[in-house]
C-alpha positions as MATLAB code, in Angstrom:
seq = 'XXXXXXXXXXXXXXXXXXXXXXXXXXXXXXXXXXXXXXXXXXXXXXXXXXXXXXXXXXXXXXXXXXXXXXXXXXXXXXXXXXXXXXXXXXXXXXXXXXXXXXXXXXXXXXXXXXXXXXXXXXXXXXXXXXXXXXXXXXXXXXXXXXXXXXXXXXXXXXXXXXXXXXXXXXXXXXXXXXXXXXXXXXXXXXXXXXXXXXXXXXXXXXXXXXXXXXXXXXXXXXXXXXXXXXXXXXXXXXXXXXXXXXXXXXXXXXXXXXXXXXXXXXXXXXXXXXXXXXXXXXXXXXXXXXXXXXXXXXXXXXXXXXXXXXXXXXXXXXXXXXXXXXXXXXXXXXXXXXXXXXXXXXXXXXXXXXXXXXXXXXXXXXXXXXXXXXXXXXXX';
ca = [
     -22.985   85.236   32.587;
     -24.118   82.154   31.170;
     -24.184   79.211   33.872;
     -21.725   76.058   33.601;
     -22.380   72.966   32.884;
     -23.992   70.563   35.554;
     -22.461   67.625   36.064;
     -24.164   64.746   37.444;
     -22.235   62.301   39.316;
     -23.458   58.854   39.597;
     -25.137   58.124   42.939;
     -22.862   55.239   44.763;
     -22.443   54.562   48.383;
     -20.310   57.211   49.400;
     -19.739   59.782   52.177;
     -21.655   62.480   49.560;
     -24.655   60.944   51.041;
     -24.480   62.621   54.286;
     -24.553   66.298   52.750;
     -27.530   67.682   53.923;
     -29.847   70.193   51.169;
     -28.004   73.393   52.871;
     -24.463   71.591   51.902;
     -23.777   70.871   55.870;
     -22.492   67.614   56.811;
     -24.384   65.318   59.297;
     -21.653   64.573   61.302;
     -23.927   62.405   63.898;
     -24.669   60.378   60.581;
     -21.526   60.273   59.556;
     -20.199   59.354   62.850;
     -22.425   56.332   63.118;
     -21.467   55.020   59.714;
     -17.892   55.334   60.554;
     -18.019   51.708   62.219;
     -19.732   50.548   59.241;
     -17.359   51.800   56.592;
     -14.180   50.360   58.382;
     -15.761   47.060   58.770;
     -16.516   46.974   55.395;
     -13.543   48.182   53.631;
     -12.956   45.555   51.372;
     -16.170   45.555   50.248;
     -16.235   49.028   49.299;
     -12.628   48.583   48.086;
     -14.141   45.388   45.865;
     -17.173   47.720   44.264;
     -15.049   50.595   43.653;
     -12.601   48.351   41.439;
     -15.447   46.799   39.980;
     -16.780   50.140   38.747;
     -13.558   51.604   37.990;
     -13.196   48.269   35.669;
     -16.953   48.637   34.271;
     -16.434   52.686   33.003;
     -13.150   51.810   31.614;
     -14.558   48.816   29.602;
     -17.161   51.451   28.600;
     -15.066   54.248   27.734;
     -12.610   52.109   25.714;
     -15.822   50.696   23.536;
     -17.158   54.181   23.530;
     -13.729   54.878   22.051;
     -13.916   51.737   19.188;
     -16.928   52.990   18.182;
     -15.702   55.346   15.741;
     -13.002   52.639   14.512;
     -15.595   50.466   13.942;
     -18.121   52.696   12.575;
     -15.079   53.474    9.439;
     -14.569   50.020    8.779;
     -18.509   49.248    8.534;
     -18.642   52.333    6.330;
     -15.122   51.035    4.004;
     -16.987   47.579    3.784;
     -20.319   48.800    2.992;
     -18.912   51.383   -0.034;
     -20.256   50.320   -3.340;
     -16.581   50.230   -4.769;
     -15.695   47.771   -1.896;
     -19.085   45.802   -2.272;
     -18.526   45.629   -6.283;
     -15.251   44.429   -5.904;
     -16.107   41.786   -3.079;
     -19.112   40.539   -6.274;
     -16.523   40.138   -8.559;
     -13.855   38.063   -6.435;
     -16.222   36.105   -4.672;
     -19.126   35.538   -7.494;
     -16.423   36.047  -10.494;
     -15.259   33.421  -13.535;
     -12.503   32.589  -11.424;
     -14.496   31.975   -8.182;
     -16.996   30.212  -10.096;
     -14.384   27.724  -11.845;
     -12.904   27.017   -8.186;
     -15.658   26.174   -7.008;
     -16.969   24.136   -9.872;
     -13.875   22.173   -9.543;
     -14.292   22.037   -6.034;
     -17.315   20.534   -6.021;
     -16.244   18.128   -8.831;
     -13.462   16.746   -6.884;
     -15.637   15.898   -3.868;
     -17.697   14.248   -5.840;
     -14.888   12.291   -7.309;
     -13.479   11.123   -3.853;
     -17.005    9.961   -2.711;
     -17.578    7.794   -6.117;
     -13.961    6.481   -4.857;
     -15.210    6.083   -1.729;
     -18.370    4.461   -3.090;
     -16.592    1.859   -5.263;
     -15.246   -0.055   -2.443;
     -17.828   -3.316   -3.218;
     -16.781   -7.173   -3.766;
     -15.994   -7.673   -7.253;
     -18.437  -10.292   -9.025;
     -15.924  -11.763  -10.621;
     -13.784  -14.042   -8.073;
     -10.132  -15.858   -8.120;
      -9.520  -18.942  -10.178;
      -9.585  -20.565   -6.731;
     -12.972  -19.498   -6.511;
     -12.747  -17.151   -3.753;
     -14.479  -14.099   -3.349;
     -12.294  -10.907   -3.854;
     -11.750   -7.467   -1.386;
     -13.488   -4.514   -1.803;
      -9.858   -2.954   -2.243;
      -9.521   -4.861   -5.646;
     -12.023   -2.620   -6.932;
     -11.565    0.297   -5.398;
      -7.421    0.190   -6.570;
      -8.866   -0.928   -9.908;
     -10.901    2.255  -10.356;
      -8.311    4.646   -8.536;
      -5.293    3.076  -11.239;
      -7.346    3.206  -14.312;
      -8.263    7.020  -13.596;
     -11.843    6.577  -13.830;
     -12.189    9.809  -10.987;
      -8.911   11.809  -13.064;
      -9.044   14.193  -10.009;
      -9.260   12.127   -7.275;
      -6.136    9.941   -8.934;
      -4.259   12.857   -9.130;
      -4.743   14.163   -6.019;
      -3.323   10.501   -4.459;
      -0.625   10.425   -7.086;
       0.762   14.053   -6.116;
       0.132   12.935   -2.212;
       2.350   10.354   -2.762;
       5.228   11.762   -4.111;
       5.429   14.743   -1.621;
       5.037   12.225    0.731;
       7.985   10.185   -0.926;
       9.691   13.654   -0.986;
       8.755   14.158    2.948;
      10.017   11.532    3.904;
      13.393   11.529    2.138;
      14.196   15.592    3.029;
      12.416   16.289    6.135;
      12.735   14.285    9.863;
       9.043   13.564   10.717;
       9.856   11.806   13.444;
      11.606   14.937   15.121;
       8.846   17.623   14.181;
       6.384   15.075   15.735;
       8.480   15.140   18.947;
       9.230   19.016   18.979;
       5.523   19.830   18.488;
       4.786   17.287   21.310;
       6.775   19.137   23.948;
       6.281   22.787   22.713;
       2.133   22.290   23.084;
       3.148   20.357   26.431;
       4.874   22.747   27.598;
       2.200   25.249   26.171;
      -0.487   23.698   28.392;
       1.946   23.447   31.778;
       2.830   26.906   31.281;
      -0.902   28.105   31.137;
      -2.209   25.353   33.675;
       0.826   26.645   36.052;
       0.109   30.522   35.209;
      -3.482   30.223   36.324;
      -3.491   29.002   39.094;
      -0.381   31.435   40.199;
      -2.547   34.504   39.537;
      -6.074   33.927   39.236;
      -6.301   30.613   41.463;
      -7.756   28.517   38.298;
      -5.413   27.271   35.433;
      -6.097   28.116   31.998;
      -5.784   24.752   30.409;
      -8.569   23.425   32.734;
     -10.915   25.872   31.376;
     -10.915   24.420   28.202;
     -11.132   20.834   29.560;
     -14.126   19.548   27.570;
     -17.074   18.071   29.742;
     -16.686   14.368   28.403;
     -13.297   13.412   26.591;
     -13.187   12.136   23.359;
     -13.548    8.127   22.248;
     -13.645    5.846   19.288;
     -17.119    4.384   19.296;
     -17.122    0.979   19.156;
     -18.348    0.463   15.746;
     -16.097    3.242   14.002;
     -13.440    0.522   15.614;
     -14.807   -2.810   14.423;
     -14.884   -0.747   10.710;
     -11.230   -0.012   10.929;
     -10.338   -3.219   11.829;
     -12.533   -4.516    9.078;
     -10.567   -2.076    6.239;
      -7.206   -3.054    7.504;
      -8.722   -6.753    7.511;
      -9.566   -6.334    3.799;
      -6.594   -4.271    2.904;
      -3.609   -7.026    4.130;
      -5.560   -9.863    2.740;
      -5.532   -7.984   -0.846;
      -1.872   -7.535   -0.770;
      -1.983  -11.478    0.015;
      -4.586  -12.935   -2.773;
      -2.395  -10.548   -5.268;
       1.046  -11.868   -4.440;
      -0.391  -15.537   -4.719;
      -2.146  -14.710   -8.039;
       1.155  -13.323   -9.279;
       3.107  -16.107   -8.297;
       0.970  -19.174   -9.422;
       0.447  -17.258  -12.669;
      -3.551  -16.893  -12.922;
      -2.682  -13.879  -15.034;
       0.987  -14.582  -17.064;
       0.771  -11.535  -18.189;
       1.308   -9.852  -15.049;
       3.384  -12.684  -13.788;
       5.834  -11.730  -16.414;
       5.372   -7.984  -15.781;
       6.437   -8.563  -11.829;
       9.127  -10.386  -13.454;
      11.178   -7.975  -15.282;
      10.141   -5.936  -12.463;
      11.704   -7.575   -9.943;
      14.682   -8.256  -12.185;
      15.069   -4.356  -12.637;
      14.570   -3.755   -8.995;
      17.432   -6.083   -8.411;
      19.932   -4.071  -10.600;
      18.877   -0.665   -9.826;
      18.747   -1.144   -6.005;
      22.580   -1.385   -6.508;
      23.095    2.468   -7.423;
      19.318    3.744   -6.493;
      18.766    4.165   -2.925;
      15.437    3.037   -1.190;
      13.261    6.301   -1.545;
      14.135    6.820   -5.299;
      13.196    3.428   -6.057;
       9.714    3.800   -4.404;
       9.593    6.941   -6.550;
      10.143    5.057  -10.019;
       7.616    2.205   -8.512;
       4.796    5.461   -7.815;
       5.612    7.023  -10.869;
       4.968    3.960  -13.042;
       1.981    2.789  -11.099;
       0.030    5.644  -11.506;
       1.393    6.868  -15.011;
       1.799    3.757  -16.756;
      -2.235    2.832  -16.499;
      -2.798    6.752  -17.942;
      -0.227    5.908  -20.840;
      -1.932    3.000  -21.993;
      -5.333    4.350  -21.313;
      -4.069    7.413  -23.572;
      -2.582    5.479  -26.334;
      -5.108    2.081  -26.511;
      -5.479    1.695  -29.896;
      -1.460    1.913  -30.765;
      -0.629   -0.290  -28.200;
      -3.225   -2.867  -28.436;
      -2.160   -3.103  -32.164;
       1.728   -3.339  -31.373;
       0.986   -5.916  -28.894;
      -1.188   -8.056  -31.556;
       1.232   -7.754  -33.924;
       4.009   -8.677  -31.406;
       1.750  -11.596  -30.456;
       1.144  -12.913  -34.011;
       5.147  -12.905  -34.527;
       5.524  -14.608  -31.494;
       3.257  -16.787  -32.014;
       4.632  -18.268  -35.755;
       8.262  -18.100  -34.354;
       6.137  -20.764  -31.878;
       4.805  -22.382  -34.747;
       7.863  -22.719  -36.570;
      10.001  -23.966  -33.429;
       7.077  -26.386  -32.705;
       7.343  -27.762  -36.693;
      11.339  -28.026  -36.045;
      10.749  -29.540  -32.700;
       7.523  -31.903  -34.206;
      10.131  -33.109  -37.166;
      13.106  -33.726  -34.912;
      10.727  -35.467  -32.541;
       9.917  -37.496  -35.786;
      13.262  -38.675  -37.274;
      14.355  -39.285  -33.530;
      11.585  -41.181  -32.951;
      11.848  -43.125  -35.979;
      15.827  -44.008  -35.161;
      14.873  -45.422  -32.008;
      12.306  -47.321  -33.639;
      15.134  -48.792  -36.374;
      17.727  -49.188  -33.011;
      14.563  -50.799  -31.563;
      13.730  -53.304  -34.105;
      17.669  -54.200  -34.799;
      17.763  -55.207  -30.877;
      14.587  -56.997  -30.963;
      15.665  -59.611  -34.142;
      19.018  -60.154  -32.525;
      17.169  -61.669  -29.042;
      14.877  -62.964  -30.843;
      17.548  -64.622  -33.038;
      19.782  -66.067  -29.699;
      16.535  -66.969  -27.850;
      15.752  -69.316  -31.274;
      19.602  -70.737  -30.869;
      18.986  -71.619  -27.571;
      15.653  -73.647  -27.795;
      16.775  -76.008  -30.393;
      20.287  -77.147  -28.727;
      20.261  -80.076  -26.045;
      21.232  -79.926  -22.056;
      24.434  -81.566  -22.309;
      27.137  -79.654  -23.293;
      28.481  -79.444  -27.177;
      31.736  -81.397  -27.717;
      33.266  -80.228  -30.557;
      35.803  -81.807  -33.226;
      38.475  -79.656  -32.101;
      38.362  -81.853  -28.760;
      39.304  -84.833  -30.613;
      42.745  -86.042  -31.836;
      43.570  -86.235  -35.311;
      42.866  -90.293  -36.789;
      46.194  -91.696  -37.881;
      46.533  -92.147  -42.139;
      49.121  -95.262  -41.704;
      48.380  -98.758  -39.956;
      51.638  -99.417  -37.423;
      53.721 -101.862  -38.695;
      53.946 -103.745  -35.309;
      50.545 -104.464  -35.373;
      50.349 -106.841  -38.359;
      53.444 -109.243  -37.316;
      51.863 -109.475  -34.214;
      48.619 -109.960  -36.041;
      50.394 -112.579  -38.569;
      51.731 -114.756  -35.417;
      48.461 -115.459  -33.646;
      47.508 -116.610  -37.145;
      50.624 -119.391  -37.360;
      49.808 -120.363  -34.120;
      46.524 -121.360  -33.732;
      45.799 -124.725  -35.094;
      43.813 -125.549  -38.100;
      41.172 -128.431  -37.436;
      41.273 -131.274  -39.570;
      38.094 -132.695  -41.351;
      36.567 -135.696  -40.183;
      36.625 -138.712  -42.242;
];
């Protein structure tokens, strides 16, 4: 008969160890370790679970092995490995990442635009580096990165309209919370450590100091552009943009009426970023409808300014007749005046009539005093 299989058992600290060659059992051996082996109990109790815990982690690798052993063989077939090529290292791949690398690119030239313009207000002040870096982001210089902030927008337009941030922020605040209680609680329940304070890194994070002064520096730069450009607007340094916020702000005032808040930031977004692309798309047609809308303007302006110029004239020359009547009267009265005396003029109209007839009374009386005054004699 052919002889079974030897098994060899692995040599631990057990009571095996007293067998003697023959198979007997030392019992004066055994009895002297008995002391031993009660006192250490736990010990013994502690190794044996440690084993038991070390073959079982063995046999259940011993058991992936096979599982992994297929899955190295599926992944390392030529079908799988030709197929992997042509997804990863494909047109399509290629074009992705092409574009990929494109748009980075992009967003750093954006990012790299951000300098003080040379030219400066018609105050004479110096600029923000957010004039230029809004100038190149509007005028779609970097088409990709404008897109990209144009379509950010409006979902978050969308967001903001359709979805309650400000209760997803709260509910994902208390679910990890409670997350990290649970495990930090659980932990120390069963294994005497929480789970949360494994992870606890060594030094917590900060904001360096000069990542800080940066910020403050970009928001710095960022109201004061919002500032120079409303003042620009308003003291018209550009009229053409004056009169663009103008109808603007007229429109705004009619549509806020039936359009509520977020729809009217929408129209605002969509003509911010689309109208620059219009124009940029259609220069030539525009520039030559705006000339030609200029030159009409500008003889309707000549011809008003003709009218205006010849009204101004005749006007001018009525006062001047008005003006000369007014002056030759004065100077007429002031001439009466010089050439008349202080006293005051007595006219003939003060004066009574002259009798035409001599009274009769008059010339008896007259006649009498003649008769009665004596004649002198002549001397002899």
């Amino acid at each position: 008969m052919s002889e079974a299989p030897r098994v060899e058992l692995p040599n631990t600290d057990t009571d095996f160890d007293h067998l003697n060659t023959n198979g007997s059992t030392n019992v004066s051996e055994m009895d002297a370790d008995m002391s031993s082996h009660s006192n250490g109990n736990s010990t013994n109790d502690l190794q044996n679970s440690a084993i038991k815990a070390k073959d079982g982690i063995l046999e259940s690798k011993s058991s992936y092995l096979p599982a992994s052993h297929a899955i190295n063989a599926a992944s390392n077939h030529p079908s799988v490995q030709n197929a992997k090529n042509t997804v990863m290292n494909g047109p399509v791949a290629q074009n992705v990442m092409a574009e990929g690398a494109k748009t980075r690119d992009e967003f750093a030239d954006l990012a790299n635009s951000k300098t003080v313009p040379d030219h400066k207000a018609a105050t004479g002040q110096n600029l923000t580096h957010y004039h230029s870096m809004f100038y190149r982001l509007l005028s779609w210089k970097n088409p990709r990165a404008t897109g990209i902030a144009f379509a950010g927008t409006v979902v978050f337009i969308f967001a903001a309209r359709y979805l309650n941030l400000i209760r997803y922020i709260f509910k994902a605040s208390y679910m990890i919370l409670g997350l990290t209680a649970a495990a930090e609680v659980a932990g120390q329940a069963t294994i005497g450590r929480g789970l949360t304070s494994q992870f606890r890194p060594r030094q917590y994070f900060t904001i360096p100091k000069a990542s800080l002064e940066r910020m403050t520096d970009d928001f710095e730069q960022l109201v004061n552009f919002f500032v120079i450009e409303s003042q620009r607007i308003v003291f018209a340094e550009n009229v053409y943009v004056t009169v663009t916020a103008f109808f603007a702000s007229l429109l705004s005032y009619f549509l806020i009426k039936f359009v509520p808040l977020w729809g009217l930031a929408l129209i605002s977004t969509v003509i911010t970023f689309l109208g620059p692309l219009i124009y940029i798309k259609n220069k030539d047609v525009i520039d030559a409808q705006l000339e030609k809308g200029y030159n009409i303007a500008n003889q309707q302006a000549q011809q008003v300014k003709g009218l205006a110029n010849q009204h101004a004239g005749n006007a001018m020359k009525t006062v001047q007749g008005y003006t000369q009547q007014a002056t030759a009267k004065a100077q007429e009265t002031v001439n009466q005046y010089r050439g008349r005396s202080t006293s005051p003029e007595v006219k003939k109209a003060d004066f009574p009539a002259a009798p035409s007839h001599a009274p009769a009374a008059a010339e008896s009386s007259d006649e009498e005093e003649d008769e009665a005054v004596p004649v002198a004699q002549p001397a002899i």
